[in-house]
LUMMI-455959 format. One record per residue: z, y, x of N, C-alpha, C in turn; residue number from 1. Coordinates in steps of 0.02 Angstrom, whole numbers, plus 50000, padded with zeros to 5 digits. Layout:
<rs>
R:n.w:n.v:n.u:ca.w:ca.v:ca.u:c.w:c.v:c.u:k
R:Z:Y:X:Z:Y:X:Z:Y:X:NUM
...
</rs>
This chain:
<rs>
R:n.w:n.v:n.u:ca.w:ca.v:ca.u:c.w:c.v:c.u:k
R:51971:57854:61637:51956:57799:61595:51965:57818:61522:1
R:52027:57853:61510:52029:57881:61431:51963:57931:61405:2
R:51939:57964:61458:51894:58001:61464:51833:57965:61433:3
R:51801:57936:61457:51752:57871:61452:51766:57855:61368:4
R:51819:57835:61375:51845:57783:61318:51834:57827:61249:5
R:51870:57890:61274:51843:57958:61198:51796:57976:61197:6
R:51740:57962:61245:51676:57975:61251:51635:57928:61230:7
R:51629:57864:61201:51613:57815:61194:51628:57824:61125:8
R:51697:57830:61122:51704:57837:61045:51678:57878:61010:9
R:51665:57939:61025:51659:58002:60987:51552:57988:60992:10
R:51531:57958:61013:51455:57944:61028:51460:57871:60957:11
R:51508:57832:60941:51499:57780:60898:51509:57809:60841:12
R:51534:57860:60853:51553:57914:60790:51517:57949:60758:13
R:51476:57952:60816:51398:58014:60796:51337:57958:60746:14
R:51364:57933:60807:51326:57854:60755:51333:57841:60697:15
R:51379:57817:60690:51389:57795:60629:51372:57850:60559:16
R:51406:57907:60591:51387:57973:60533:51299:57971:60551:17
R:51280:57964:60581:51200:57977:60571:51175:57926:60533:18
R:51215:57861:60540:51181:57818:60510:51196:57803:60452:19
R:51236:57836:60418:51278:57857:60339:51247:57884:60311:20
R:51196:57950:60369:51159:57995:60326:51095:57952:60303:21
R:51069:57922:60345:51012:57875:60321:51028:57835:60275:22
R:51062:57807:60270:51079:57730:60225:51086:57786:60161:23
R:51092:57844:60154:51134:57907:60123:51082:57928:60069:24
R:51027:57945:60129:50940:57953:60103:50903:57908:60075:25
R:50907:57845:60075:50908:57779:60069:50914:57759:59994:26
R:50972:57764:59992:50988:57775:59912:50976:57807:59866:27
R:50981:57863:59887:50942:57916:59838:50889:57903:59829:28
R:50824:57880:59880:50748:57896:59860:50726:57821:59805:29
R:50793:57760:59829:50802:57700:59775:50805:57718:59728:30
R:50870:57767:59704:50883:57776:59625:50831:57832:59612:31
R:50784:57850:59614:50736:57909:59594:50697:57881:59559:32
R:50709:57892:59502:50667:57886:59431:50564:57887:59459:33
R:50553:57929:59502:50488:57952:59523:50449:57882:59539:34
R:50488:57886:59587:50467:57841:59677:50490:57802:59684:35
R:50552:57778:59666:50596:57735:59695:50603:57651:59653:36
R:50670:57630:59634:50675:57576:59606:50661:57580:59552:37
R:50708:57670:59520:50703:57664:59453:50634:57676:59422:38
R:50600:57690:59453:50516:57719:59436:50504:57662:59452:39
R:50508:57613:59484:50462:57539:59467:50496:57506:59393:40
R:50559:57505:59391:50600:57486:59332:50568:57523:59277:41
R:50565:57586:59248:50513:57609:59213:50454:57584:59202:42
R:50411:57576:59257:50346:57563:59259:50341:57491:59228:43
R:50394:57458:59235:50397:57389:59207:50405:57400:59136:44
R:50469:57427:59112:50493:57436:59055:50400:57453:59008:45
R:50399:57506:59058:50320:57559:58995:50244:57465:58993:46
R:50246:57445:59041:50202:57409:59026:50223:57345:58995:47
R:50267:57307:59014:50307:57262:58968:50289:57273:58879:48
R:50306:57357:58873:50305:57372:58800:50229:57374:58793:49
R:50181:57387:58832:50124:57391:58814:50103:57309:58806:50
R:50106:57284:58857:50108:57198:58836:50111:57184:58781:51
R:50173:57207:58739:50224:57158:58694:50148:57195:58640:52
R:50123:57263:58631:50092:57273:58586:50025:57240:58593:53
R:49998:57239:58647:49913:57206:58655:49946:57117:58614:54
R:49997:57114:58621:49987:57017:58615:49994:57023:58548:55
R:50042:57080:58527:50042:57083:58433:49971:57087:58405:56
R:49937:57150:58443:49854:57140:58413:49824:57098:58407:57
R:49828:57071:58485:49782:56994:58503:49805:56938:58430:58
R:49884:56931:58398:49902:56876:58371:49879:56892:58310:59
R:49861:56964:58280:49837:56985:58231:49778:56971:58214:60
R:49771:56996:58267:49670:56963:58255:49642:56890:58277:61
R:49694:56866:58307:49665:56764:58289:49682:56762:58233:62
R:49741:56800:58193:49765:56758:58135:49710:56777:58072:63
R:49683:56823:58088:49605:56865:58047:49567:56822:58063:64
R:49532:56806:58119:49481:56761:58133:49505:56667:58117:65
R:49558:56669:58124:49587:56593:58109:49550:56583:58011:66
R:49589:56642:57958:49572:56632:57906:49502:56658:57903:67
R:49465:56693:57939:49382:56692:57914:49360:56597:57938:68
R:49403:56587:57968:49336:56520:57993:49365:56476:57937:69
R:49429:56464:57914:49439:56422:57883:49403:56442:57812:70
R:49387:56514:57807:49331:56521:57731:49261:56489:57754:71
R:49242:56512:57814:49159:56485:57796:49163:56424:57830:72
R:49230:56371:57847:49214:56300:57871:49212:56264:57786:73
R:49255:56277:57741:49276:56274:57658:49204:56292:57639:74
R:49175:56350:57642:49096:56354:57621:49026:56310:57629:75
R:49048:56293:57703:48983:56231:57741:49013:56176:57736:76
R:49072:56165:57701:49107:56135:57678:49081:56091:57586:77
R:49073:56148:57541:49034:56152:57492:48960:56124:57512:78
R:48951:56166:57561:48870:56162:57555:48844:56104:57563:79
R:48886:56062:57610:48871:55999:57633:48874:55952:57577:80
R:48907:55956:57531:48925:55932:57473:48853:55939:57432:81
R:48864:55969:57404:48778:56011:57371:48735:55982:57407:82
R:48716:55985:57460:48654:55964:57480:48665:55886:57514:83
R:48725:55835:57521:48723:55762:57498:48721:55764:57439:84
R:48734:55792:57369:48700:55775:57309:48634:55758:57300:85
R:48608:55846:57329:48550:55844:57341:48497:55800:57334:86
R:48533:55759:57392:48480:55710:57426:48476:55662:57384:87
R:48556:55651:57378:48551:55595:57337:48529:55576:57261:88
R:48504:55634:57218:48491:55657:57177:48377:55644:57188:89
R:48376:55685:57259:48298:55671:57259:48298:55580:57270:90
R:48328:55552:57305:48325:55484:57308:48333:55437:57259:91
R:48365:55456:57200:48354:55451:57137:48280:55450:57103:92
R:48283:55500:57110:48214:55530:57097:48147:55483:57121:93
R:48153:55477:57188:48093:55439:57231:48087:55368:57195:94
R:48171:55331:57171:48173:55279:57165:48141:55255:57066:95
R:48141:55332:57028:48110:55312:56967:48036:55299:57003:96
R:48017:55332:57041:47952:55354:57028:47912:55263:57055:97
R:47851:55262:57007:47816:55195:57015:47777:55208:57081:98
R:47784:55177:57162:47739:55204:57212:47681:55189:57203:99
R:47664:55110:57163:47596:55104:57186:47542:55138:57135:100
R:47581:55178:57056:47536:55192:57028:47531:55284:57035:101
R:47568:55327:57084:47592:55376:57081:47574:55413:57148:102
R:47520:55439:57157:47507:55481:57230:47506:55565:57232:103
R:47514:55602:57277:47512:55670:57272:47424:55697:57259:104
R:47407:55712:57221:47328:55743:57234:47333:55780:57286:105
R:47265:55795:57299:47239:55813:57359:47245:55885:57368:106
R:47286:55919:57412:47300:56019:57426:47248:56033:57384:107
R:47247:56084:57339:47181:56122:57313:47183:56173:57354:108
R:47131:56224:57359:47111:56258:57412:47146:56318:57368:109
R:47137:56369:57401:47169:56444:57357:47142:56474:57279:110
R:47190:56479:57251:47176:56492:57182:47138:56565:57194:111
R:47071:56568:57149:47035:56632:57153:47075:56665:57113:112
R:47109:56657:57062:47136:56722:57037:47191:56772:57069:113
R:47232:56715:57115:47279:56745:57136:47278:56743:57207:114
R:47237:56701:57244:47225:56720:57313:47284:56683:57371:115
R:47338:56653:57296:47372:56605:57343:47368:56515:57344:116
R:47394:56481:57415:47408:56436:57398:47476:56383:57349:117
R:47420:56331:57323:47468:56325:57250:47550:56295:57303:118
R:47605:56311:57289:47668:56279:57325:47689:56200:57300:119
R:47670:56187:57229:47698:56114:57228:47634:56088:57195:120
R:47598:56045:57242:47557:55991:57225:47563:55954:57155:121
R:47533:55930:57112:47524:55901:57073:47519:55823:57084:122
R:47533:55779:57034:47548:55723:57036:47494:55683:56978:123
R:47436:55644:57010:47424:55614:56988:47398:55529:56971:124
R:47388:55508:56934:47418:55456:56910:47352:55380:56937:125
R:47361:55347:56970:47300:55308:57014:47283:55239:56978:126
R:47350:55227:56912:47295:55179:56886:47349:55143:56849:127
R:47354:55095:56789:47420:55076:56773:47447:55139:56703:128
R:47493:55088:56684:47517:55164:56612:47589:55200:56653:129
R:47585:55226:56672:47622:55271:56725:47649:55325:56684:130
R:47720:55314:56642:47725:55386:56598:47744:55436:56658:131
R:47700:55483:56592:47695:55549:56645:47748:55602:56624:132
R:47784:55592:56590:47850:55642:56578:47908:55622:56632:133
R:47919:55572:56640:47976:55537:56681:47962:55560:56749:134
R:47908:55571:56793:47910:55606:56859:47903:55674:56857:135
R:47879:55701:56810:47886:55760:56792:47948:55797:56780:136
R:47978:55742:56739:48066:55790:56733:48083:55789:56786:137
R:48109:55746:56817:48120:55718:56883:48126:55771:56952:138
R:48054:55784:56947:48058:55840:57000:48056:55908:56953:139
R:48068:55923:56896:48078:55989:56873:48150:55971:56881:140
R:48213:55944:56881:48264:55940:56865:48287:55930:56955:141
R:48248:55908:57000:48259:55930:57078:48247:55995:57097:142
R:48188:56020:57082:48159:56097:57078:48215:56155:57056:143
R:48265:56107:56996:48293:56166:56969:48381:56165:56998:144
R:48368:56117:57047:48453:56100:57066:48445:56119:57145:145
R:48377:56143:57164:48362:56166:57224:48371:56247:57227:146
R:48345:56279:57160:48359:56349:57157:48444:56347:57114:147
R:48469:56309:57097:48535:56325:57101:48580:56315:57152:148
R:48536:56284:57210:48580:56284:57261:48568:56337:57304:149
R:48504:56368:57309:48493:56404:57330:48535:56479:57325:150
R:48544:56484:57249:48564:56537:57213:48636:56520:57259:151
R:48693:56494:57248:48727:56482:57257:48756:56480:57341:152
R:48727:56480:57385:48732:56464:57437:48703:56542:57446:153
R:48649:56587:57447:48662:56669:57424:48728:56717:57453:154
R:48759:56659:57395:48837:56720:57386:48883:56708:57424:155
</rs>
């Protein structure tokens, strides 16, 4: 029976040392920088840091694109401005002008000398004393707030 009994033991013994060696191996291939925990712990650490830099770029460049939009929303911003003058400036304009004595003449066909068509129609006068300086400034002074807006809107 003692026989048995040291035989039993000395087999839980083998055991256990075999299974020391594993749990043994176990550990080691965990702590291995390569393969193991610490090589995923790395692998975290190295991309974490790559993270932290892509989000610095990414915050860099909304904060670039944040101040371009707030320049050209400030620009169409202007522009919108300028061209409700604009309007309101030709509506002015419409409102000197006398309708019933004041019509556009009729397209002239292409100028022979120059082979183009004329761009601003002429204005003439259908009957009535219709001064003719007052629609004339009128649209030279729209004409000339159209190429300054033009100019302006350019740059």
């Amino acid at each position: 029976m003692t026989l048995i009994a040291d035989g039993l033991l000395i087999g839980a013994a083998v055991t256990a040392a075999i299974y020391c060696h594993v749990l043994s191996r176990r550990l080691r291939k965990l702590g291995d920088l390569d393969k193991g925990l610490g090589g995923a712990v790395a692998a975290l650490s190295r991309q974490a840091d790559d993270l932290r830099k892509a989000m610095e770029t990414a915050r860099k460049s909304a904060n670039e694109q944040t101040r371009e939009l707030a320049k050209r929303t400030a620009r169409a911003e202007a522009a919108a401005g300028r061209l409700e003058i604009l309007i309101a400036a030709m509506h002015d304009a419409e409102s000197r002008l006398p309708r019933p004595l004041v019509r556009a003449a009729a397209p002239r066909a292409e100028d022979p000398e120059t082979d183009v068509l004329d761009p601003e129609p002429e204005l003439e006068a259908v009957g009535g004393d219709a001064p003719e300086d007052e629609p004339r400034s009128s649209r030279d002074a729209l004409a000339a707030a159209i190429r300054a807006l033009s100019r302006g809107g350019a740059s």
